[in-house]
N, C-alpha and C positions, 0 to 999 in steps of 0.2 A: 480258417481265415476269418480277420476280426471282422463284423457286419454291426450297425444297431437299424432294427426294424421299429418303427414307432408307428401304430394304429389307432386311431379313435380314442387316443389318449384323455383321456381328464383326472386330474388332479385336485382333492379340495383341501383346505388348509382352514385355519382357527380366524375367526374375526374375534381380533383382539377387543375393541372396543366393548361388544356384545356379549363378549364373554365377560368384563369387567362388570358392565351394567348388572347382570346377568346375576352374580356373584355377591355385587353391593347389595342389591337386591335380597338376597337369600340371606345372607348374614344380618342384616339389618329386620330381619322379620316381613317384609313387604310381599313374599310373594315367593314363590318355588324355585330354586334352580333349575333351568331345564331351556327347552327352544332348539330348535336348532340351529348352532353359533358357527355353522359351519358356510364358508363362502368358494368358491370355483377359481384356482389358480390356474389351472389349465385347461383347456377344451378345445377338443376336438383336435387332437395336433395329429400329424399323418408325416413323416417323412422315411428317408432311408440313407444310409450312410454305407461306403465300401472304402477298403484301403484307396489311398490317396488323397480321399475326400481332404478336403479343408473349409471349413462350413463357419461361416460368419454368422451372429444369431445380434441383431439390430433393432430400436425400437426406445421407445421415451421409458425413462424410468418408473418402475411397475408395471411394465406390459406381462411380466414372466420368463427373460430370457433367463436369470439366475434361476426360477423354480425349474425351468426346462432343463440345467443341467444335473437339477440335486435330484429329478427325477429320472434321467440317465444315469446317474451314480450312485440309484437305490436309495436316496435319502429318502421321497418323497413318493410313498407309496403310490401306485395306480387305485383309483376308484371305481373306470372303467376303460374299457380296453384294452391292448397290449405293448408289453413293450419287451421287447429281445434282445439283449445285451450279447452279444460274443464276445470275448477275449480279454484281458485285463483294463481295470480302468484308474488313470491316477487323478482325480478330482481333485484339482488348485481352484476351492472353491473357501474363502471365507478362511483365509490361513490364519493360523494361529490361535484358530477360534480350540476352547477346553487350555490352555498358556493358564498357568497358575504364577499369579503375580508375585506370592512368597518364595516360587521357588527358581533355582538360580536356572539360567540359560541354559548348562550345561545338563541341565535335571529335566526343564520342559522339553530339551528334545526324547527322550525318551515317550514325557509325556505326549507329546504332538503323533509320533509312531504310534504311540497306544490307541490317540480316539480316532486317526485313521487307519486301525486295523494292520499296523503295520510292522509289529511289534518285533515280526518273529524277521526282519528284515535287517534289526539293530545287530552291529559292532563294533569293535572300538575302530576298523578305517571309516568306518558310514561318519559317527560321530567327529571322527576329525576333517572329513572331507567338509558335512556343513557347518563345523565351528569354521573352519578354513575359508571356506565359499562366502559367509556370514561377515567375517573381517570386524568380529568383534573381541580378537586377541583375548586379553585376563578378563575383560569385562563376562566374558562369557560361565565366571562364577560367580557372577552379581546378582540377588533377587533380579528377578525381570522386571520388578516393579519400580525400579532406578532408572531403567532403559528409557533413555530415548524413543519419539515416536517413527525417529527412521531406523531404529537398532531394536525396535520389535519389529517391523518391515523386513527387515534384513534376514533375521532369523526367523521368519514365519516363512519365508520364500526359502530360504536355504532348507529348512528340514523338509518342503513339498517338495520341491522338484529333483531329489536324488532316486529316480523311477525312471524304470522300461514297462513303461505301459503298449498295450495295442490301441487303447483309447484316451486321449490327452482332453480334458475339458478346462481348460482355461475361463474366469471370469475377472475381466480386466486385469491380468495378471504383471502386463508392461509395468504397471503405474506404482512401483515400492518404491520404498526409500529416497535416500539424496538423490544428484544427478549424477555423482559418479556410481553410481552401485547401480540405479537407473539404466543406463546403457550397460555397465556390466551383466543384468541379469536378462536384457532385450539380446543380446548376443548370443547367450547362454542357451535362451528361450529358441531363438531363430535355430541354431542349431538343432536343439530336441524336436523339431518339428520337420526335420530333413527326416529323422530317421524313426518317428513314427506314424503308425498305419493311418490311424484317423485322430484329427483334430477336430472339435469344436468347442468356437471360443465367443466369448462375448465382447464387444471393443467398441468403442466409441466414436474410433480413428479411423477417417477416412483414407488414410494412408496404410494405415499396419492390414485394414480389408483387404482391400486393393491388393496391397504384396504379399500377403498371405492366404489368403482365400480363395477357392476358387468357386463355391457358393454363398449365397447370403441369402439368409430368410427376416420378414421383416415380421414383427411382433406387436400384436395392441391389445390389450383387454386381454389377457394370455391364448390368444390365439395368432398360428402362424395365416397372415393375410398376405403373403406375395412370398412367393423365389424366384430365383432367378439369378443373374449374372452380379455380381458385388459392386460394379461400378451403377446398372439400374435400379439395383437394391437404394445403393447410398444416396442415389438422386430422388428417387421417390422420401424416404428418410428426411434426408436435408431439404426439403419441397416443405415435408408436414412439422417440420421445426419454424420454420419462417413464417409459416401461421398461426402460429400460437398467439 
């Protein structure tokens, strides 16, 4: 049965700035590469997830809800603590991300399979279903680097979400493309979410929480500081947005 257990979680990650200085530094003669350029994206995180669950992850931009997922999805190694994955996970996190701009649409989907490990998934119905789902007809052997900002939107969501996952990690995944591709792929979404075990999503929308969730944890300085019900979630939230 799919579960994730998450304990005393911490995560650290590269401070880019420091690490520049760091670098200028060394190259320039001034002084040794070295320090440690390393900073705390996650701490102390504690939850637990069982089918059903549908988990809203809330909070001002840079609190950590995105590192919270990449480290659910193995991107982002543990430091210290534990974390317990069950069951398969499809990670629509940052789509499209490894798209080679020389090469044509119909070629990046292969490549998109490849850098999420999914290679061994590819055939010619998978490839027709997301050229199909995509609705980028012949353009679909056009260098990507021609595409459109909603016709790489299109195809970065078409080749993520053709998965039967036990574990769906969505980060703002409503928000591609135009508006009609928009509610096409909100539909799409609403449905895969009937029929998988556990979701947890990152959203902005006080609305799509609401109807989709049935937890919401709220996030600051990457730590979770409240759960509870999605509607007292989003009121405390929308409370510490008014103060800014």
């Amino acid at each position: 049965m799919a579960h994730i257990k998450v304990k005393n979680l911490d995560v650290t990650g590269i401070d880019i700035s420091k690490r520049a200085l760091s670098l200028r530094s060394f190259l320039l003669g001034k002084g040794k590469q070295g320090g440690d350029d390393r900073i705390p994206i996650l701490k102390k995180i504690n939850f637990e997830a069982q089918p059903g669950d549908r988990i809203g992850l809330v909070g001002k931009n840079g609190c950590g809800k995105s590192s919270l997922l990449k480290a659910i999805a193995g991107i982002y190694p543990p430091e210290a603590g534990s974390l317990e994955v069950k069951g398969s996970i499809a990670p629509l996190i940052e789509m499209g991300l490894g798209f080679d701009p020389e090469l044509t649409g119909r070629q990046n989907i292969k490549l998109g399979l490849i850098y999420s490990g999914r290679i061994h998934e590819y055939s010619l119905e998978l490839e027709e279903k997301i050229i199909d789902f995509s609705e980028l007809g012949d353009n679909i052997d056009l260098p990507f680097k021609n595409y459109s900002s909603g016709m790489c939107a299109r195809l970065a969501f078409s080749t993520a979400v053709f998965q039967k996952p036990d574990v769906l990690l969505l980060d703002e995944v409503f928000a591609v493309g135009d508006s009609g591709f928009l509610e096409k792929s909100k539909q799409f979404m609403l449905n895969k979410l009937e029929h998988v075990p556990i979701a947890i999503m990152v959203n902005h929308s006080r609305d799509l929480v609401l109807e989709l969730c049935n937890k919401c944890y709220l996030m600051e300085r990457g730590e979770i500081v409240m759960s509870g019900s999605p509607a007292d979630i989003m009121n405390v939230y929308e409370k510490s947005l008014e103060q800014r």
